[in-house]
C-alpha positions in Angstrom: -26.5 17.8 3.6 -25.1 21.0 3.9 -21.8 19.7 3.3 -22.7 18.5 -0.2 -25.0 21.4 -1.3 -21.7 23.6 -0.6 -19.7 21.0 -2.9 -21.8 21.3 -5.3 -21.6 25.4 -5.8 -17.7 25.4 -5.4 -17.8 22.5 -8.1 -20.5 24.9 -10.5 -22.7 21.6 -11.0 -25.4 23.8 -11.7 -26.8 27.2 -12.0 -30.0 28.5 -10.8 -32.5 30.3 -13.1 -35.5 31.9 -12.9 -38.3 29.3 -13.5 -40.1 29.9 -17.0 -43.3 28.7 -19.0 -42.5 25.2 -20.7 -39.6 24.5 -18.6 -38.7 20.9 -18.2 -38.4 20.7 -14.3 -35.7 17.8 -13.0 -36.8 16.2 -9.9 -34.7 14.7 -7.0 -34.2 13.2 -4.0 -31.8 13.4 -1.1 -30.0 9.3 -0.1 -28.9 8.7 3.1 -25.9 6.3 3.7 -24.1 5.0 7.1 -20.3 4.3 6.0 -18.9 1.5 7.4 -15.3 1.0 9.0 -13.5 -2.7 7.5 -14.4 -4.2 11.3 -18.7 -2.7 10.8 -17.9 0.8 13.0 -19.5 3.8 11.6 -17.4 5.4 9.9 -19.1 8.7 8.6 -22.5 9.2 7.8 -23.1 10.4 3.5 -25.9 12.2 1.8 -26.1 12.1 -1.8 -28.9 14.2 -4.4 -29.8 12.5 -7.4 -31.6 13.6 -9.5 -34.6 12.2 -11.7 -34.0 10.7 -14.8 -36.8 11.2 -17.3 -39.5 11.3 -14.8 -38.9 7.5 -14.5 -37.4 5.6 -11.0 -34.2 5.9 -12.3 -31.9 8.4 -10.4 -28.4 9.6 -10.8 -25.8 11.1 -8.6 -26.0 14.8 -9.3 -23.1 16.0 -7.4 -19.6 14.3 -8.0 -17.6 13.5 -5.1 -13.7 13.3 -5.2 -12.0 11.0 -2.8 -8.5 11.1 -2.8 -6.0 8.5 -2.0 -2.0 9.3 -1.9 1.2 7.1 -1.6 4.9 8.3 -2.2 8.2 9.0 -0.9 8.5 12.2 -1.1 5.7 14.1 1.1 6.5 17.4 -0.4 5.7 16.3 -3.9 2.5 14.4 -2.3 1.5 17.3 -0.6 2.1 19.9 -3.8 -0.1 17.4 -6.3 -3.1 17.1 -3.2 -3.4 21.3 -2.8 -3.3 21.5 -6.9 -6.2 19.1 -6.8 -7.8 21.1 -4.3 -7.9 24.5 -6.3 -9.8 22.5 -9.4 -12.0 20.3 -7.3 -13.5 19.4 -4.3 -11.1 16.9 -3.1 -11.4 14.8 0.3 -8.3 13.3 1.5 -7.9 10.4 2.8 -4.8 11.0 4.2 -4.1 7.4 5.4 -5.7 4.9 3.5 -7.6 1.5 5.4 -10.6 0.9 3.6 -11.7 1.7 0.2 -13.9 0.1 -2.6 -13.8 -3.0 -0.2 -10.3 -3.5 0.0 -8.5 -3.3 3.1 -5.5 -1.7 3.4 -3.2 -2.6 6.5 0.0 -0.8 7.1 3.4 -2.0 8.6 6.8 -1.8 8.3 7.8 -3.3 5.6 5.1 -2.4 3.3 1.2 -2.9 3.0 -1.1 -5.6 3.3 -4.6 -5.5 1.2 -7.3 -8.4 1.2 -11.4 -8.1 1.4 -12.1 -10.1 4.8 -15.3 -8.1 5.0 -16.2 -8.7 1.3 -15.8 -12.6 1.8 -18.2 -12.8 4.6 -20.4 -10.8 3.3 -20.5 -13.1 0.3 -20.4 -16.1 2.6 -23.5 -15.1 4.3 -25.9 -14.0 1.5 -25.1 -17.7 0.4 -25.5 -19.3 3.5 -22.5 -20.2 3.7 -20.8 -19.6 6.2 -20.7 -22.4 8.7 -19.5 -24.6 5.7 -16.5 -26.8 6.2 -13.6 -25.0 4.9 -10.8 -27.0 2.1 -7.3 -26.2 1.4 -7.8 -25.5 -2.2 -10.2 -24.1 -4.6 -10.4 -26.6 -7.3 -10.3 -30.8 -7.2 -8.1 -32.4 -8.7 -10.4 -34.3 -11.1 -13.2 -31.8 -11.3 -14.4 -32.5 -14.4 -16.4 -29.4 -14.4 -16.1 -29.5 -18.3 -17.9 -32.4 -19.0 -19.8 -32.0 -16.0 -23.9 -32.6 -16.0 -26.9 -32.3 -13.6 -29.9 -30.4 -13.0 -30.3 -26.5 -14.3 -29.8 -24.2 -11.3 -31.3 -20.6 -11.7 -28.9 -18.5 -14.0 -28.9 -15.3 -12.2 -27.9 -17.0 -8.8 -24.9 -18.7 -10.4 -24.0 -15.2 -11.9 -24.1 -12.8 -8.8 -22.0 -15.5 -6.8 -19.5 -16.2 -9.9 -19.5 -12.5 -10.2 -18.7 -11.4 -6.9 -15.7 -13.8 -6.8 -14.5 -12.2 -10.0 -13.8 -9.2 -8.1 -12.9 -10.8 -5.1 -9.6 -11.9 -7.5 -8.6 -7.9 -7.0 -6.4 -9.4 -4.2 -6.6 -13.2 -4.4 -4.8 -13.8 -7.5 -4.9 -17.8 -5.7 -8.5 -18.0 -6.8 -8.0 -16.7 -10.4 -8.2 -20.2 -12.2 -11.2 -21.6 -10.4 -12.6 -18.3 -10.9 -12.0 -18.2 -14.9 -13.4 -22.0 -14.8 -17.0 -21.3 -13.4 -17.2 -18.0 -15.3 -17.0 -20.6 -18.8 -20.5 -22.0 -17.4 -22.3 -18.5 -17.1 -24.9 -19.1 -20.3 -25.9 -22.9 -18.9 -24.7 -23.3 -15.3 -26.2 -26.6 -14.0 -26.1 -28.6 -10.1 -22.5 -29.7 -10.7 -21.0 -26.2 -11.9 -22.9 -24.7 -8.6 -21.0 -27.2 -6.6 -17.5 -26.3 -8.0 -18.5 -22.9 -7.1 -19.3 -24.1 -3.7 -16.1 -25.3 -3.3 -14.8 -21.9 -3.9 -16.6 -20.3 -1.5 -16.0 -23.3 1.6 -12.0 -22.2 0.5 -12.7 -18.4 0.7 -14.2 -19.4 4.5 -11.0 -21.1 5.2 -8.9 -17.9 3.9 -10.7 -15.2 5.0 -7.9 -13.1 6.3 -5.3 -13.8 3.4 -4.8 -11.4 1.0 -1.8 -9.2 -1.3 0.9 -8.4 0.8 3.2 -5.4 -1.5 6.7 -4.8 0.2 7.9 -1.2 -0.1 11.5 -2.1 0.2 12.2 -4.7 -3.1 14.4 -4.4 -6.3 13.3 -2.6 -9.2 13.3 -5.7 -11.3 10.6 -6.8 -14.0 10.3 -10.2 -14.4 7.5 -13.2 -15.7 6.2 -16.7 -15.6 4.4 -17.8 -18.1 2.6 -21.2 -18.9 -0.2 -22.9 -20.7 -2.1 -25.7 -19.8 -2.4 -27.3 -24.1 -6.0 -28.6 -25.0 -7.1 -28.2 -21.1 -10.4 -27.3 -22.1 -12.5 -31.2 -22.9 -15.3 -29.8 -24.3 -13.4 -27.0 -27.0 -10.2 -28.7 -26.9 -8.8 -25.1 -26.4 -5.6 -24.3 -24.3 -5.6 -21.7 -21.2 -3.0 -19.3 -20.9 -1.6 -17.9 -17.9 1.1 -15.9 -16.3 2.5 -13.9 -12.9 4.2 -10.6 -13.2 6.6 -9.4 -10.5 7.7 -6.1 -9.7 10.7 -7.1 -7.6 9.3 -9.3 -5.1 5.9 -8.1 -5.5 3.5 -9.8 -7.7 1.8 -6.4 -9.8 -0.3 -8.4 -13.0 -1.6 -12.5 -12.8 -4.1 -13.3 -15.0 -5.9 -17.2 -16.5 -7.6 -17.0 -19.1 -8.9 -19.6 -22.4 -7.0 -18.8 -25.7 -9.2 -17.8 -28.6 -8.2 -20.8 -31.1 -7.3 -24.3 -31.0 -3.6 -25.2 -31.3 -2.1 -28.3 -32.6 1.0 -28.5 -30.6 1.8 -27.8 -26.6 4.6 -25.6 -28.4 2.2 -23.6 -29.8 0.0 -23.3 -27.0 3.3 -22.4 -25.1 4.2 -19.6 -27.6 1.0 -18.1 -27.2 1.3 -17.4 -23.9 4.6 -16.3 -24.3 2.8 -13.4 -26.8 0.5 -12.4 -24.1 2.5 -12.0 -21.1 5.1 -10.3 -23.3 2.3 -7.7 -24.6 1.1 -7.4 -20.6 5.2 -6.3 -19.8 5.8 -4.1 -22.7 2.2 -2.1 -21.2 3.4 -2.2 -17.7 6.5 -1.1 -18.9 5.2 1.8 -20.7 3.2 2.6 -17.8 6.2 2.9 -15.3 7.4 5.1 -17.8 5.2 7.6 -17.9 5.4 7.9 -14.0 9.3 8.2 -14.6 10.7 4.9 -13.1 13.0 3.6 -15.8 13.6 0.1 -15.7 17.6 -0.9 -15.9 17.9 -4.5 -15.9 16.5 -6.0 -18.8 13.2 -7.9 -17.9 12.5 -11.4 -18.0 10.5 -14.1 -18.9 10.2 -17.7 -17.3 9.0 -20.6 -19.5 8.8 -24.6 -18.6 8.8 -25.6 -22.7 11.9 -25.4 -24.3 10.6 -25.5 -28.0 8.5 -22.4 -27.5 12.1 -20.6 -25.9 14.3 -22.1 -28.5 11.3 -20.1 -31.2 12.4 -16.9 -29.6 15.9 -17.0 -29.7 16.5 -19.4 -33.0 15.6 -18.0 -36.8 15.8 -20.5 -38.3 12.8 -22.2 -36.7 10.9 -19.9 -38.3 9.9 -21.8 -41.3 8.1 -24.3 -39.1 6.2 -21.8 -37.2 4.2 -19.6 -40.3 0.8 -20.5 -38.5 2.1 -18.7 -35.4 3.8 -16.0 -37.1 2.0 -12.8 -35.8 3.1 -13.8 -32.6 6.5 -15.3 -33.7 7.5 -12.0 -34.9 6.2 -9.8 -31.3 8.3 -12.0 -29.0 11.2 -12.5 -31.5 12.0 -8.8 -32.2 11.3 -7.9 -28.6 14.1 -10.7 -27.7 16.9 -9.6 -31.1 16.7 -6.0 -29.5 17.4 -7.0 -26.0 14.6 -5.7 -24.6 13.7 -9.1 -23.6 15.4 -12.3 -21.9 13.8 -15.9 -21.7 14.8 -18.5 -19.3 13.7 -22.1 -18.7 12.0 -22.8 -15.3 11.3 -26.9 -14.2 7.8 -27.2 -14.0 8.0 -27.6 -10.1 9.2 -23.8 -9.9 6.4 -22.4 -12.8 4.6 -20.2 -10.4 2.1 -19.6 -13.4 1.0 -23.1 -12.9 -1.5 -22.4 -10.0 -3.5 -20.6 -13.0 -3.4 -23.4 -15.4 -4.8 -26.4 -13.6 -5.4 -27.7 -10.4 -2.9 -29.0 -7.7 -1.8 -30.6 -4.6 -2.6 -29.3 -1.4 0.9 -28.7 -0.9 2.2 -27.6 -4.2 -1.0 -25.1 -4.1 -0.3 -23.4 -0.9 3.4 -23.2 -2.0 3.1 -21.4 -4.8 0.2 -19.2 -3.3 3.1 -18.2 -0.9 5.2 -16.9 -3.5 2.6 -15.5 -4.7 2.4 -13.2 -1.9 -0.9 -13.9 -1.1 -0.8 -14.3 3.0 -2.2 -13.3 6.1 -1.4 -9.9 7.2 1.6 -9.3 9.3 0.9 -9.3 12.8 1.0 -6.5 15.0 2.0 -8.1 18.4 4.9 -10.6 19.7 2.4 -13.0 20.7 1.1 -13.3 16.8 -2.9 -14.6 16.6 -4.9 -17.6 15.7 -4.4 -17.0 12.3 -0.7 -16.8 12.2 -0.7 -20.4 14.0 -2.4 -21.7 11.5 -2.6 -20.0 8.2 -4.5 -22.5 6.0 -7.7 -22.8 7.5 -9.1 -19.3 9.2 -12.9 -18.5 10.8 -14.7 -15.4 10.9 -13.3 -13.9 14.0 -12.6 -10.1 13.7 -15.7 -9.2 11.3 -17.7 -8.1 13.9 -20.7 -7.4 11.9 -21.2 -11.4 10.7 -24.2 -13.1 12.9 -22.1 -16.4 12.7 -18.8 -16.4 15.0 -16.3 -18.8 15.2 -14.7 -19.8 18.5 -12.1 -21.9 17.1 -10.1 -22.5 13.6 -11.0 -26.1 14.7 -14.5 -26.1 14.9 -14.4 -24.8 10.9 -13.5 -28.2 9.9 -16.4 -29.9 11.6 -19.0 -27.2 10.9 -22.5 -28.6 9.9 -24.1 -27.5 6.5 -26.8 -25.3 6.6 -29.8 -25.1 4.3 -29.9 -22.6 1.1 -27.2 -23.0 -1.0 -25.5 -25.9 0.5 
C-alpha cells in the first residue's frame, strides 16, 4: 500500500486541499490482488485505489501503474531509454520478461517462444472442458456451420467462449479461421454453432503447449502469402480473404477475415486479397521505418491465381477490371515502382490456405509448422512428453488446473463431462 501511495505523489495524481463547504468529496476503496506466476506461484502481491465514480459502484483505478518491458541488442541504448522513463514516470522494470497480459514468454537460444498454456486451461475449465477428447484440427472438413440449424443456445455464453478464443489467436495464428467462422454466428448462435466451437476448444486441449516461436537470428526479408477462399461463405455468397506475413522466418501479421462485397469471379476475389495484404506490408513497412530498420530487398508477395498476378504486372488488363479499379490501381503502382514483387505459389505451398478453409489432418499440421506455431524448445537432452508427441498434449505443467493428466494417451480416451459438453 505504501508502495502505491508513494507512486502516486512522485506521479502528482493528485493534490491535497483543505476541505471546504460544498465540496464534492470522491470516495474510494483500496483492491487487493495475488499475482500469479505462468505455472500458479505467487508472484507478488498488488494493491490498487480506485476511486468512486459518481457515488455509484463503479470504480476506477486512480493511480496509473507503468510496467515496463525491454528487448534489444544493444544494452546500453536499452538501459539509456529505461533511466529516461524513469525520470518522467514511475516505471517498474521487468527486466526479463516471462509472463505478461497472459502470454508466456520462454527464452532460449535461438530466440523466444510465446503461447497462453495457462489462458487455455483456464478457458478449458470454466467450460468444463477439460477432460474432452482432444482432435488434430479445429475445423471439419464438411462443417457446414453456414447453413447449420438447431436449438438457440444462450447468446452471452456463446460470446464469452468465442471471445476468449479471439484473443487466444494473439499467439495461435492456427486457430484464426475457425475463430473468424464462429465469431459470423455471434447475433443468433444456435446447438450446432456451439458445437463447432466445441470443437475448437477439444483442439486447444490437444495443443496446449504450442504457441509462436520468433527466432532472433533470421534474414531481414519481408515477404507474403496471400489467398481467398471465392464465394466460401453459403449463406452471403461472400469470399474470405486471408494472408501470412513473414519477417524473415518469423511470421509478424496473419489475419481471415469475410470481404465486404460479393465478387463475380475467383480473380476478383483473388485481387482483393492481394489489396489487403499489400495495404497490411506497406503499414508494417512504415512501421519498421520509424524504428530505423530499412528494408533492402524488395518485398514480396505469394499468390496461387495467376489472373489476379498477371492484373498486377499487365496494363492492358485493365479495361476488363473497372469494377476492381480502386484496388487495381494500389497494387499496380506499388508493383510499376518496384516497391513490390508477385510470384505464383502451387496451392499445396499457399501457407495462407490454413485461414481460408479447412484441411487435412496432415496438410493442417504442416502448414501450422511453418507457421511457427510449435511447442516450445526444450530445455534438457532428454526432451519431454510433449516433444514426443507434439499433436496431441494434456494439462501437465499448469499446476493450478484440478484436472491432471497422467498420459498424452489417456486424452484421447477421456470421458465427457457434463456442462458444456
Amino acid at each position: 500500500m505504501q508502495e502505491e501511495i508513494n507512486a502516486s505523489y512522485s506521479n502528482k495524481t493528485w493534490i491535497l486541499v483543505p476541505k471546504t463547504a460544498g465540496m464534492n468529496i470522491v470516495g474510494s476503496k483500496w483492491v487487493f490482488k495475488t499475482k500469479l506466476k505462468a505455472d500458479g506461484t505467487i508472484d507478488r502481491h498488488k494493491a490498487k485505489l480506485l476511486k468512486l465514480e459518481n457515488q455509484t459502484t463503479r470504480f476506477q483505478e486512480c493511480i496509473p501503474a507503468w510496467s515496463l518491458t525491454r528487448r534489444g541488442s544493444n544494452h546500453e541504448h536499452v538501459s539509456e531509454v529505461t533511466t529516461t522513463l524513469g525520470k518522467e514516470f514511475e516505471v517498474r522494470d521487468l527486466v526479463s520478461l516471462h509472463f505478461f497480459l497472459d502470454i508466456e514468454v520462454k527464452q532460449f537460444s535461438g530466440g523466444i517462444h510465446l503461447s497462453q498454456g495457462k489462458y487455455a486451461v483456464e478457458l478449458l475449465y470454466k467450460t468444463n472442458m477439460t477432460l474432452v477428447k482432444a482432435v488434430y484440427t479445429p475445423l471439419a472438413q464438411k462443417h457446414g456451420l453456414q447453413e447449420a440449424t438447431g436449438s438457440p443456445v444462450d447468446v452471452s455464453l456463446y460470446k464469452s467462449i468465442v471471445g476468449s478464443l479471439q484473443y487466444l489467436t494473439l499467439t495461435r495464428p492456427d486457430i484464426t479461421h475457425a475463430v473468424n467462422l464462429a465469431s459470423q454466428f455471434m447475433q443468433n448462435p444456435n446447438s450446432e454453432h456451439l458445437q463447432g466451437v466445441k470443437r475448437i476448444l477439444r483442439y486447444v486441449k490437444g495443443t496446449l503447449h504450442h504457441g509462436l516461436r520468433i527466432i532472433s537470428q533470421s534474414t531481414c526479408r519481408l515477404y507474403g502469402y496471400s489467398d481467398a477462399d471465392w464465394g466460401g461463405c453459403t449463406t452471403t455468397r461472400r469470399s474470405t480473404t486471408s494472408y501470412n506475413i513473414y519477417l524473415g522466418a518469423n511470421c509478424i501479421s496473419w489475419a481471415s477475415k469475410k470481404q465486404s462485397t460479393v465478387v463475380r469471379s475467383s480473380a476478383e476475389a483473388e485481387y482483393r486479397a492481394l489489396a489487403s495484404t499489400v495495404a497490411e506490408m506497406t503499414w508494417i513497412t512504415y512501421i519498421l521505418h520509424d524504428i530505423g530498420v530499412y528494408i533492402r530487398p524488395v518485398p514480396i508477395l505469394y499468390c496461387d491465381n495467376l489472373s489476379a498476378l498477371y492484373m498486377t504486372v499487365n496494363p492492358v488488363l485493365h479495361v476488363r477490371t473497372k469494377h476492381v479499379e480502386m484496388d487495381y490501381h494500389f497494387v499496380r503502382e506499388k508493383v510499376a515502382r518496384g516497391q513490390l514483387l508477385t510470384r505464383f505459389v502451387t496451392s499445396k505451398d499457399q501457407l495462407a490456405h490454413i485461414h481460408t478453409k479447412a484441411l487435412t489432418k496432415q496438410m493442417f499440421i504442416g502448414f501450422r509448422s511453418k507457421l511457427e506455431v510449435t511447442v516450445p524448445p526444450s530445455t534438457s537432452l532428454r526432451g519431454s512428453v510433449e516433444d514426443k508427441d507434439p499433436d496431441i498434449q494434456d494439462i501437465k505443467g499448469f499446476s493450478f488446473s484440478p484436472i491432471l493428466v497422467k498420459d498424452p494417451s489417456h486424452a484421447r480416451q477421456a470421458p465427457y463431462v457434463k456442462g458444456i459438453n
